[in-house]
C-alpha positions as CSV (number, residue, x, y, z in Angstrom):
1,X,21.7,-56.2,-81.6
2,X,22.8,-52.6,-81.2
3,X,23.1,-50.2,-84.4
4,X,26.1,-47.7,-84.2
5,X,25.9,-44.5,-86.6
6,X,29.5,-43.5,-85.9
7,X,32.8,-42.2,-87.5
8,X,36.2,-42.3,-86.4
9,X,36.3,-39.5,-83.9
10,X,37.3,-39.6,-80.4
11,X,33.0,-39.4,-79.6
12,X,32.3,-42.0,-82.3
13,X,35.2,-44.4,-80.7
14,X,34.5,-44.4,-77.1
15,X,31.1,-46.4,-78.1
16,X,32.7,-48.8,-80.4
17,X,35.3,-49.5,-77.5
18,X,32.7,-50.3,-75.2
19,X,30.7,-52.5,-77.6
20,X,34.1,-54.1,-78.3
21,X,34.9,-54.7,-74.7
22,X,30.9,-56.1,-74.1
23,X,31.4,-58.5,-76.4
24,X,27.8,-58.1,-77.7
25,X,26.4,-57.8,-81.4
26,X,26.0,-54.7,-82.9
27,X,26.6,-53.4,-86.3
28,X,28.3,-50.1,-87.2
29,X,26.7,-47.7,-89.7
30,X,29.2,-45.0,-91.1
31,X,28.4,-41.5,-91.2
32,X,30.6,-39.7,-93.1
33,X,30.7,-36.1,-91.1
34,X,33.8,-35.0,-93.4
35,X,31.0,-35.3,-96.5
36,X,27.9,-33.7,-94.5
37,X,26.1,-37.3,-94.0
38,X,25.5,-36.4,-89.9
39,X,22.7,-33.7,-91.6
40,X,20.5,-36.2,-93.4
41,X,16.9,-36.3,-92.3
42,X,17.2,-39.8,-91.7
43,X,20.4,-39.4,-89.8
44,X,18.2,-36.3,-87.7
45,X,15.3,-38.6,-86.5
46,X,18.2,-40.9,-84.8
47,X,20.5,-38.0,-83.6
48,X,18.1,-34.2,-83.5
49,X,21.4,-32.4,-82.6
50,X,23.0,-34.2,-85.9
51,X,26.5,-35.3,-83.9
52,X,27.6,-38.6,-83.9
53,X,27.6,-41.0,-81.8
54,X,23.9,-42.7,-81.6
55,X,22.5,-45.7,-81.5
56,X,19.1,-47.9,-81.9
57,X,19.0,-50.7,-79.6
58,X,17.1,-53.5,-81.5
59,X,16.1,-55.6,-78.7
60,X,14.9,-52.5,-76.3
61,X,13.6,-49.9,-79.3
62,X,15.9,-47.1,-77.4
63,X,17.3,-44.5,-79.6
64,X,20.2,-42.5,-78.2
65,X,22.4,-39.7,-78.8
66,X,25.3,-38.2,-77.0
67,X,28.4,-40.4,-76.5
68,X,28.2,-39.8,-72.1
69,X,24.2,-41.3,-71.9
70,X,24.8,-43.9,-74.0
71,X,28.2,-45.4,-72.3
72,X,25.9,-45.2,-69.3
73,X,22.9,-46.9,-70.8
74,X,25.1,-49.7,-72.3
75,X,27.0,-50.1,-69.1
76,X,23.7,-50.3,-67.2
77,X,22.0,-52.8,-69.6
78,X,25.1,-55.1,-69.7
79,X,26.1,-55.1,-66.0
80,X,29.4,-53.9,-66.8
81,X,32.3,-51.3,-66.7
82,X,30.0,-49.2,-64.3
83,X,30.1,-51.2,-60.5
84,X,27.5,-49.5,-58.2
85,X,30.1,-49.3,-55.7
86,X,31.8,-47.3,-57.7
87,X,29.1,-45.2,-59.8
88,X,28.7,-41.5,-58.3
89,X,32.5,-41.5,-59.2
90,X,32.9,-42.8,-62.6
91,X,29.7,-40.4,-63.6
92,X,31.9,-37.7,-61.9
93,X,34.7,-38.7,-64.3
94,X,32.6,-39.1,-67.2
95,X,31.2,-35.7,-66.8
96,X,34.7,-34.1,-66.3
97,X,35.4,-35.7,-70.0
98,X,31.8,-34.5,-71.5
99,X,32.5,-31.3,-70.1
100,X,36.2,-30.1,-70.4
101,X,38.8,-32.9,-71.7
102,X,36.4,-33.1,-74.8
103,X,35.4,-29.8,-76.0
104,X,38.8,-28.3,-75.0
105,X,40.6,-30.8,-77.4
106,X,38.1,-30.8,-79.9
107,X,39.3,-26.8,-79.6
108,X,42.2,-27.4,-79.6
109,X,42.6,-29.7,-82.7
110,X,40.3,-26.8,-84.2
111,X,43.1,-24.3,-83.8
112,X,46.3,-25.7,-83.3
113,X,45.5,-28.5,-86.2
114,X,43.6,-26.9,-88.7
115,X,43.9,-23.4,-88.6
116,X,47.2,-23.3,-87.2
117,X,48.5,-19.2,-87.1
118,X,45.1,-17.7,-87.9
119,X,44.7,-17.0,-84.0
120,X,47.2,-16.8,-81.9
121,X,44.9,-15.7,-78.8
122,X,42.6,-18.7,-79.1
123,X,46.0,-21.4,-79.6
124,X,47.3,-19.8,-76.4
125,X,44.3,-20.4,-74.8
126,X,43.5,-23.8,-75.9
127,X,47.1,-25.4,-75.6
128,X,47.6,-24.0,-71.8
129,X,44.0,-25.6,-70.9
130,X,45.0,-28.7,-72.6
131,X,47.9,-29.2,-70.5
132,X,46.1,-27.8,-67.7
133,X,43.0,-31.2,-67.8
134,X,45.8,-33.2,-68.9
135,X,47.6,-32.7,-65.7
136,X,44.5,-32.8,-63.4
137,X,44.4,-36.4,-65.1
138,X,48.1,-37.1,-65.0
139,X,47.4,-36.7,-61.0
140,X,44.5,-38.4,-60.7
141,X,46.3,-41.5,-62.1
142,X,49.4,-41.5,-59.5
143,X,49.2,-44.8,-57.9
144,X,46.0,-46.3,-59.9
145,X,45.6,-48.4,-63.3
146,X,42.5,-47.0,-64.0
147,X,40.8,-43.6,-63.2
148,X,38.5,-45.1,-61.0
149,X,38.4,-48.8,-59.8
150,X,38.6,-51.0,-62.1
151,X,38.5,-50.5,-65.9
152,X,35.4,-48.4,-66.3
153,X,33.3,-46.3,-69.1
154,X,35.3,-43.2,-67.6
155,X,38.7,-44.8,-69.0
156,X,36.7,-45.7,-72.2
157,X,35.5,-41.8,-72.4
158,X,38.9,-40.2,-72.2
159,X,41.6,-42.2,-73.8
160,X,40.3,-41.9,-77.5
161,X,40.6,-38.2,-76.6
162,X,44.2,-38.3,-75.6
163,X,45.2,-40.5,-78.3
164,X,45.1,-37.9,-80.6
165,X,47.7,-35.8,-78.4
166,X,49.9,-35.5,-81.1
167,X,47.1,-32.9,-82.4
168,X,47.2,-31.1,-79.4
169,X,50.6,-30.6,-79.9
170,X,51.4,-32.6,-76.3
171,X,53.9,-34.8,-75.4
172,X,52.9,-37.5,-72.7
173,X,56.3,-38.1,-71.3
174,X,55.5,-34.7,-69.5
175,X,52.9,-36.9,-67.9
176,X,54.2,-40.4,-66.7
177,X,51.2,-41.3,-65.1
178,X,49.3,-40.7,-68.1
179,X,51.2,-42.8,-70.2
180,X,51.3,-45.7,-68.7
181,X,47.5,-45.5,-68.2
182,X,47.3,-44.6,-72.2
183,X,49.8,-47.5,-73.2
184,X,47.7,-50.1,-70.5
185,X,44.5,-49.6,-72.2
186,X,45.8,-49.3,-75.8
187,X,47.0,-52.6,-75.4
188,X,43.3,-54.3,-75.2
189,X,42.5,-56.2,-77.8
190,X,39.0,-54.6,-77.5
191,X,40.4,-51.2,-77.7
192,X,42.5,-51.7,-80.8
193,X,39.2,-53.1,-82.6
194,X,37.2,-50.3,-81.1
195,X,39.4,-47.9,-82.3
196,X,39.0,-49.1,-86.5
197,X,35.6,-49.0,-86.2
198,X,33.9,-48.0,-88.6
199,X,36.9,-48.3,-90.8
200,X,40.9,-47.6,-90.3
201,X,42.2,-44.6,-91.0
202,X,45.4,-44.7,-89.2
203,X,47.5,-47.3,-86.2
204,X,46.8,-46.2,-82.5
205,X,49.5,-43.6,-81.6
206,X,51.7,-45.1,-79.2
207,X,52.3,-42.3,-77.3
């Protein structure tokens, strides 16, 4: 049994969606970050940077933070979504999302979202880099279902990210590739549960 302290956020969902797709028991905790809940002291001795996702892994006694380790440590433990053949280059992948796809949309659904004409500078910036990762990814998808291999944990890391396009002000018919990648995997069952978890809040876009 796995516990998942989560909320519905592109982070939060990329666990769920794995969980989902492993099939195996776990049970979601919310934690409320629009109320302040990530910065209980309880909440702090599960995650010390207070960000969700974390987990507790019942049957192992592991305790994890940060949504890249613990798609790896779940894909490791199961056997799944992570083939050794291809490893070095879904952590390549994963690590592209961790370190740019992420924190640039989480920027830009910072300024072009919710403080929309407050900085123009910083919406520049932030929209142009968006379009910028989205076409590295765009490319990387000509001619392949997946971003590497098979389904892996590096599809499950960027695709709740670029379901919220719509608050990064992108349109994915600009990137064909893309969409048909976006519209393959929101059409698993797994996915669509993964993505209410802990509660609903809205449908999947359908891009």
């Amino acid at each position: 049994m796995i516990d998942l302290y989560t909320w519905t956020t592109p982070n939060g969902r990329k666990v769920s969606i794995l969980l989902e797709e492993l099939g195996v028991p776990y049970e979601a905790h919310a934690v409320d970050i629009t109320a302040g809940a990530q910065f209980d002291p309880k909440f702090l001795e599960i995650s010390p940077n207070n960000k969700i996702p974390a987990i507790r892994d019942r049957d192992t006694g592991v305790v994890m933070m940060e949504s890249g380790s613990i798609l790896i440590y779940l894909a490791e433990k199961y056997g799944k979504f992570m083939p050794q053949e291809d490893r070095l280059e879904i952590l390549e992948w994963l690590m592209w999302q961790m370190a740019g796809f992420g924190p640039i949309l989480g920027q830009a659904h910072h300024f072009l979202k919710y403080n929309a004409g407050k900085s123009p500078y910083a919406e520049a910036r932030y929209s142009e880099e968006a379009r910028r990762l989205y076409g590295v990814l765009d490319r990387r998808l000509q001619g392949r279902d997946y971003i590497v291999g098979e389904y892996s944990i590096a599809d499950m890391a960027c695709w709740p990210w670029a379901s919220r396009y719509e608050w990064q002000q992108i349109d994915l018919a600009d990137y064909p590739n893309l969409r048909a990648w976006y519209r393959r995997i929101a059409a698993r069952p797994a996915v669509q549960r993964g993505y209410h978890v802990p509660a609903k809040v809205n449908e999947i876009p359908q891009g």
